[in-house]
C-alpha positions in Angstrom: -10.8 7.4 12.8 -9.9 5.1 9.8 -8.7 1.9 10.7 -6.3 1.6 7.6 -4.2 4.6 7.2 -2.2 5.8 3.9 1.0 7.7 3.9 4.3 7.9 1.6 6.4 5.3 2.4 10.0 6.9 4.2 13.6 5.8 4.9 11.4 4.5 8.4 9.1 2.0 7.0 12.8 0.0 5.0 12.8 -2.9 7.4 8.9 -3.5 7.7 8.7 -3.0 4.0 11.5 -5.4 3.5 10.1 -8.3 5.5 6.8 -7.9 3.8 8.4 -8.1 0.1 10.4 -11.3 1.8 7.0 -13.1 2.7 7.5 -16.5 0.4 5.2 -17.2 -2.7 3.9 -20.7 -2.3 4.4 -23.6 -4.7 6.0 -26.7 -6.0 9.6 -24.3 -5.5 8.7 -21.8 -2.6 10.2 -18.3 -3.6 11.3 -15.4 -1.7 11.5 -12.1 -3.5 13.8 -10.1 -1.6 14.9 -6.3 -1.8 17.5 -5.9 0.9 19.6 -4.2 2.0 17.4 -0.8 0.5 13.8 -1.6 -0.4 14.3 2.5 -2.0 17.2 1.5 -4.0 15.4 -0.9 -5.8 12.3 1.7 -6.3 14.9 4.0 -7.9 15.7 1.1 -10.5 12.0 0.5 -11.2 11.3 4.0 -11.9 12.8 7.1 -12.4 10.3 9.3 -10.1 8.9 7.5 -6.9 6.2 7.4 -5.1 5.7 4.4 -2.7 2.6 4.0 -0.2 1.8 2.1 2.9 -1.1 0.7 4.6 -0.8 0.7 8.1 -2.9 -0.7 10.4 -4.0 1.6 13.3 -5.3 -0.6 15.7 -2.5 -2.4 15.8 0.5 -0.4 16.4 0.6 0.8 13.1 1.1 -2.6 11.4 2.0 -2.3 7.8 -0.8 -4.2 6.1 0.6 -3.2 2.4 2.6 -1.6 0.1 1.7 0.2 -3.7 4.3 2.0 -5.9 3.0 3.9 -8.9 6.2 5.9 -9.7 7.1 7.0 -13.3 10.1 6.6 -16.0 10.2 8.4 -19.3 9.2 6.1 -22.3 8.9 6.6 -26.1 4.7 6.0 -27.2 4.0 6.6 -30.7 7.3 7.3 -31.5 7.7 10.1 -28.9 9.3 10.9 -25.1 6.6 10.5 -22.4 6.6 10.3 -19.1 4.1 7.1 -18.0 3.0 5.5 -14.5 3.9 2.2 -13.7 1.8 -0.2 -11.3 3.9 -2.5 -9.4 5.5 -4.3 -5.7 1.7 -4.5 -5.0 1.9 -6.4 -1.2 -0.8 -7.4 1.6 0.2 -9.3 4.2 -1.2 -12.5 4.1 -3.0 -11.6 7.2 -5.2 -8.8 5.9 -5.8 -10.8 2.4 -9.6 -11.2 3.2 -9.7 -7.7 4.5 -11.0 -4.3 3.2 -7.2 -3.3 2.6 -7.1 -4.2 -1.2 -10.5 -2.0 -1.8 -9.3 0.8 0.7 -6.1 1.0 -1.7 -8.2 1.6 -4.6 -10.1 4.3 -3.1 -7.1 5.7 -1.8 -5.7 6.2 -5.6 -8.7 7.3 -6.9 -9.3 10.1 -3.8 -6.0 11.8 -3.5 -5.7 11.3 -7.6 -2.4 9.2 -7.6 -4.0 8.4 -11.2 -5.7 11.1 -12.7 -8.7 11.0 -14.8 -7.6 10.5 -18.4 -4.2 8.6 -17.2 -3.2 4.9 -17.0 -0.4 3.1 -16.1 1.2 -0.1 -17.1 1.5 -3.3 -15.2 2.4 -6.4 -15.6 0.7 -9.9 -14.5 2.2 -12.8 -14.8 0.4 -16.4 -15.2 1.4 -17.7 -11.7 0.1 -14.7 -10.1 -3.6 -16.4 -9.5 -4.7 -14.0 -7.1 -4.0 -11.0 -8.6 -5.4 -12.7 -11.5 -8.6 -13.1 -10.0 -8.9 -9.9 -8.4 -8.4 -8.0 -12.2 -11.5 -10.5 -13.6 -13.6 -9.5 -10.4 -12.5 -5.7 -10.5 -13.6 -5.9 -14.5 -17.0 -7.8 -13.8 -17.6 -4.7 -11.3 -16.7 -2.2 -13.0 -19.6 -2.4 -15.2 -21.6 -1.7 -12.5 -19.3 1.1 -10.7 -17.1 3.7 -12.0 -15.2 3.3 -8.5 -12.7 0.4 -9.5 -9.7 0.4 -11.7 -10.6 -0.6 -15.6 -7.8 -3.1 -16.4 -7.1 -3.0 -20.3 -4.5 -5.5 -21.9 -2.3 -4.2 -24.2 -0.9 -7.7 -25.0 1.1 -10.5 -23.6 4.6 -10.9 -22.3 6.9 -13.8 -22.0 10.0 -14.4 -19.9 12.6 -16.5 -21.0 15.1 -18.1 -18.6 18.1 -19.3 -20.4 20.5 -22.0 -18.5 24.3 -20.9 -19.1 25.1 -24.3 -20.7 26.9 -25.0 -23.5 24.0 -26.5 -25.0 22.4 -23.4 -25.7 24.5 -22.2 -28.0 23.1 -22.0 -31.9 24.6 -21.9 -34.9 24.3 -18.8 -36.5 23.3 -18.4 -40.3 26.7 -18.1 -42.3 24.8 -15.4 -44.1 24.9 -13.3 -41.3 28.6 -11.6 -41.5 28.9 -9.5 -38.3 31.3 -9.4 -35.3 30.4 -9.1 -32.1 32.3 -7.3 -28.7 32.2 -5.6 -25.7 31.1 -1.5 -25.6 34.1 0.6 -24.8 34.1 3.8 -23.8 34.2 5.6 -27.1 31.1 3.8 -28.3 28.9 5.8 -25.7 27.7 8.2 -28.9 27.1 5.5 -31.3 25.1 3.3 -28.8 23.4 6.8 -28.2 22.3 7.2 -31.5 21.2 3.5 -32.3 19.3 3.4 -29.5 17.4 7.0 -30.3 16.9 5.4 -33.8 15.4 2.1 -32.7 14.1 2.4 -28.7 11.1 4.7 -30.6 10.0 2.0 -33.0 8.3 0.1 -30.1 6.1 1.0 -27.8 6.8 1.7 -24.2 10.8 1.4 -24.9 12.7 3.6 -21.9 14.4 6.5 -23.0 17.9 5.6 -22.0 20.9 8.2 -21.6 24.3 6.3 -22.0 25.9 8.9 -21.1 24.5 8.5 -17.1 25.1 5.7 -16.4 26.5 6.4 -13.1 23.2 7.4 -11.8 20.8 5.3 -9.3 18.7 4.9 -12.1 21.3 2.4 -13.8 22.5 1.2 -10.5 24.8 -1.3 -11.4 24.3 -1.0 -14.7 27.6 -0.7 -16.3 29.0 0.1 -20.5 31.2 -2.3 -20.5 28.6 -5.4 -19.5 27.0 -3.9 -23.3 27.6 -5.8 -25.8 27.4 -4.9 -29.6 27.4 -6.4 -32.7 29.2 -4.9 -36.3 28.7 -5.7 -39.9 31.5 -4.2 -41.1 31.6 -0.8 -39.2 28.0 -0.6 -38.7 25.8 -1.1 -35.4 23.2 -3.3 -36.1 22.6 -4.6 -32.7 22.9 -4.4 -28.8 21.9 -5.6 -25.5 23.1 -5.4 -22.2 23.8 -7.9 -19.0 22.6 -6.6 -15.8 23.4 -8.2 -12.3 21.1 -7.0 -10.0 21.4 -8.7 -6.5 22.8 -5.9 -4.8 19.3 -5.1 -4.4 17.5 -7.6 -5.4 17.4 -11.1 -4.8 15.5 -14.4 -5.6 16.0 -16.9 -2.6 14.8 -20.9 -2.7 12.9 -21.3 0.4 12.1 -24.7 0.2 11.0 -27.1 -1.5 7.7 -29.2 -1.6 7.8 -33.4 -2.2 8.7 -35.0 -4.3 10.7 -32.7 -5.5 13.0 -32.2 -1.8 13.8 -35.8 -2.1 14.7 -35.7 -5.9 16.1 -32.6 -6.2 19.9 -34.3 -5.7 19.3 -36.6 -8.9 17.7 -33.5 -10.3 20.6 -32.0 -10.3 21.8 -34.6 -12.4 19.8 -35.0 -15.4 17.9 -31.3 -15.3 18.6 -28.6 -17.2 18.5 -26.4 -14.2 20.4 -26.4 -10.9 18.2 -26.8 -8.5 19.9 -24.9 -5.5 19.3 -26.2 -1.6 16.8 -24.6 -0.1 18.2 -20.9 2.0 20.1 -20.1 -1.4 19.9 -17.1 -3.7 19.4 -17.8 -7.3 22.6 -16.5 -9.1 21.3 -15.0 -12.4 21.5 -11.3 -14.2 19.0 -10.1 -16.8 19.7 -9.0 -20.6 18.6 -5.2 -20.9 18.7 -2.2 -23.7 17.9 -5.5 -26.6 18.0 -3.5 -29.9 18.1 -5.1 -33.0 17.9 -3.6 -36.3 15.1 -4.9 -38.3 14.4 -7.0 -35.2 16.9 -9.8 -36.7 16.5 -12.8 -35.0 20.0 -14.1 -35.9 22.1 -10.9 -34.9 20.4 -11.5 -31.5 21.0 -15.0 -31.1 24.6 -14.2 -32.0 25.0 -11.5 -29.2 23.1 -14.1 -26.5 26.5 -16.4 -28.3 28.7 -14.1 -27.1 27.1 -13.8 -23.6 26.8 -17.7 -23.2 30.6 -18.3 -24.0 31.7 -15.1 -21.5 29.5 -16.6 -18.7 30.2 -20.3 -19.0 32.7 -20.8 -16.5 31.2 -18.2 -14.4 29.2 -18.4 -11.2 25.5 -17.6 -12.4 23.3 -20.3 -12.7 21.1 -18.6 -16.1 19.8 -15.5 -17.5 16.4 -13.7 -18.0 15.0 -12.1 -20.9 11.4 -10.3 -21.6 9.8 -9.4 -24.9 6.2 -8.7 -26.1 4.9 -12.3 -27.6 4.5 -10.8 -30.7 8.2 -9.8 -31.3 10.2 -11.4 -33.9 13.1 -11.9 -31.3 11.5 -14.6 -29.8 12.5 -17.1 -32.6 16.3 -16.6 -31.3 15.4 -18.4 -28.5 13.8 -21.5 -30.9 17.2 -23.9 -30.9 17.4 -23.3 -27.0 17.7 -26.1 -25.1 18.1 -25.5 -21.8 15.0 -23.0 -21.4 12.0 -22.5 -19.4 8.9 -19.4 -20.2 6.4 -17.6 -18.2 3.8 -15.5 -19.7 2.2 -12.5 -18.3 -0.7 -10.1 -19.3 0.2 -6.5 -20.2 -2.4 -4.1 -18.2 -2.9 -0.4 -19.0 -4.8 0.8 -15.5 -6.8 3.2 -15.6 -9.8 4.8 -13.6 -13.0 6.3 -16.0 -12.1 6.6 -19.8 -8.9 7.8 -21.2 -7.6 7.9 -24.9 -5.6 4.6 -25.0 -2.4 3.7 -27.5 -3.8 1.2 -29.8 -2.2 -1.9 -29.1 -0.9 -3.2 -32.8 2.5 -2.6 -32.4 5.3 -4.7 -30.3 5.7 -3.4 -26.9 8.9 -3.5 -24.8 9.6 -3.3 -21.4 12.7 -4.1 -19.2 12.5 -7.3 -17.1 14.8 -6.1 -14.7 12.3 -3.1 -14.1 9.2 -5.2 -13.6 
């Protein structure tokens, strides 16, 4: 009998799978990525059909060792509705780490055909992520030599920005630009419809969004009237959405290492951030659905405006935002004081060959989905 053995994660497996997601990620601010009180809740979020795996350990009471999800959502590629698999909440206890867990996953997906020959799916790695890191340039040096490990092919790079709800990140917008900007009410359901089936095609990988649902898990708490729009005269020319996610999910400080611990009070004086005491969620949301006709850099500095002023005198600490490197948006974020980025790598996963999108078009893909 196998030592590791693989089934669908259940309803069961929530609290084991919820203190393995907890286990803190090590570093000059120790982080604990928490999905409580429904580890499932938060699949549902991150993809619109689920299918979650452990690793349990049999010689030890059935330990949970680690966790895979490759679910799917329904994106536009080359301009049309597909349904792709998404990589991600890959976990091993740190006990196992040096184990033959990681490579009995990979066989697992390739045996039972969780990823088909021909099909990849998208993940996402960021910089501080060394180990996966390192296990992608080892799985890539092998695969030369075996047709048994995941090719890892990157489709480009993504950044995160994380924008302080200051004051001083408010820009001046180009008196050229003539546009209002306001909340989505609940007559504007068709016309955000439409602008996003007109736009969310032009890039690669966009979700196909229905407006019209949001009262479904897949846009838990998700809500129109968090959407905000912006007009040139009566026309939609661009949108984007605020999402508070802590429900079920949550970033926690978990401490801190020195010098920071001792300096983090004067910190708090003179940094941009607020660096909170250590036991304490992060209080953020994330900007989703960003659609900008032309990709005007302007119209969606003006909407961030908007969301900056609302938020102000508001309880949340900052706001995150994702966008392929390459897109123009980027340059809203120029006169932004109060900012800090991470990059990340872009993977399409795959096992043998498959007939890959060509990547010379900008990619987008929800950071509150990652």
């Amino acid at each position: 009998m196998s030592r590791y053995l693989f089934s669908q994660a259940s309803s069961a497996d929530n609290e084991a799978i919820l203190e393995l997601i907890a286990i803190p990620m090590p570093g000059l601010i120790t982080l604990a990525m928490e999905r409580a009180p429904d580890y499932f809740l938060g699949a549902r979020v991150q993809n619109q059909e689920i299918d979650i795996y452990c690793c349990k350990d049999s010689r030890a009471n059935d330990r949970l060792a680690g966790l895979f999800s490759v679910g799917k959502r329904k994106v536009y590629l080359d301009g049309r509705r597909q349904w792709i698999p998404y990589f991600s909440d890959l976990r091993i206890h740190p006990d196992y780490q040096h184990t033959l867990v990681l490579m009995r996953m990979i066989q697992f997906v390739q045996k039972e055909r969780i990823l088909g020959a021909g099909e990849y799916a998208q993940t996402v790695v960021f910089s501080d992520n060394a180990i996966m890191q390192r296990l992608i340039e080892k799985s890539q040096q092998q695969q030369k030599r075996s047709l048994n490990l995941p090719s890892y092919h990157q489709f480009g790079e993504y950044i995160t920005h994380t924008v302080a709800i200051k004051r001083k990140n408010l820009a001046a917008i180009s008196p050229q630009i003539d546009q209002t900007v306001r909340k989505a009410r609940a007559e504007d359901v068709s016309i955000i419809q439409d602008f996003h089936d007109q736009l969310a095609p032009q890039k690669q990988f966009y979700p196909q969004y229905a407006f019209d649902q949001l009262d479904t898990v897949y846009y838990s708490h998700l809500r129109l009237e968090d959407i905000y729009l912006a007009f040139r005269q009566e026309t939609l020319i661009g949108m984007l959405g605020v999402w508070d996610q802590k429900q079920f999910k949550q970033t926690v400080v978990v401490d801190y290492q020195q010098p920071l611990k001792a300096l983090r009070p004067l910190a708090n004086v003179f940094a941009p951030f607020h660096l909170p005491k250590a036991g304490t969620p992060l209080n953020y949301f994330s900007l989703h659905s960003i659609l900008i006709q032309k990709n005007q850099p302007e119209v969606f500095r003006s909407l961030m405006n908007a969301v900056l002023k609302d938020y102000e005198q508001r309880e949340y600490a900052y706001f995150l935002c994702g966008l392929d490197t390459r897109d123009p948006l980027n340059q809203a974020f120029d006169h932004m004081k109060a900012r800090r980025t991470i990059l990340g790598k872009h993977f399409l996963v795959s096992f043998g060959r498959c007939q890959l999108p060509v990547p010379d078009s900008v990619f987008y893909l929800e950071v509150g989905r990652i």
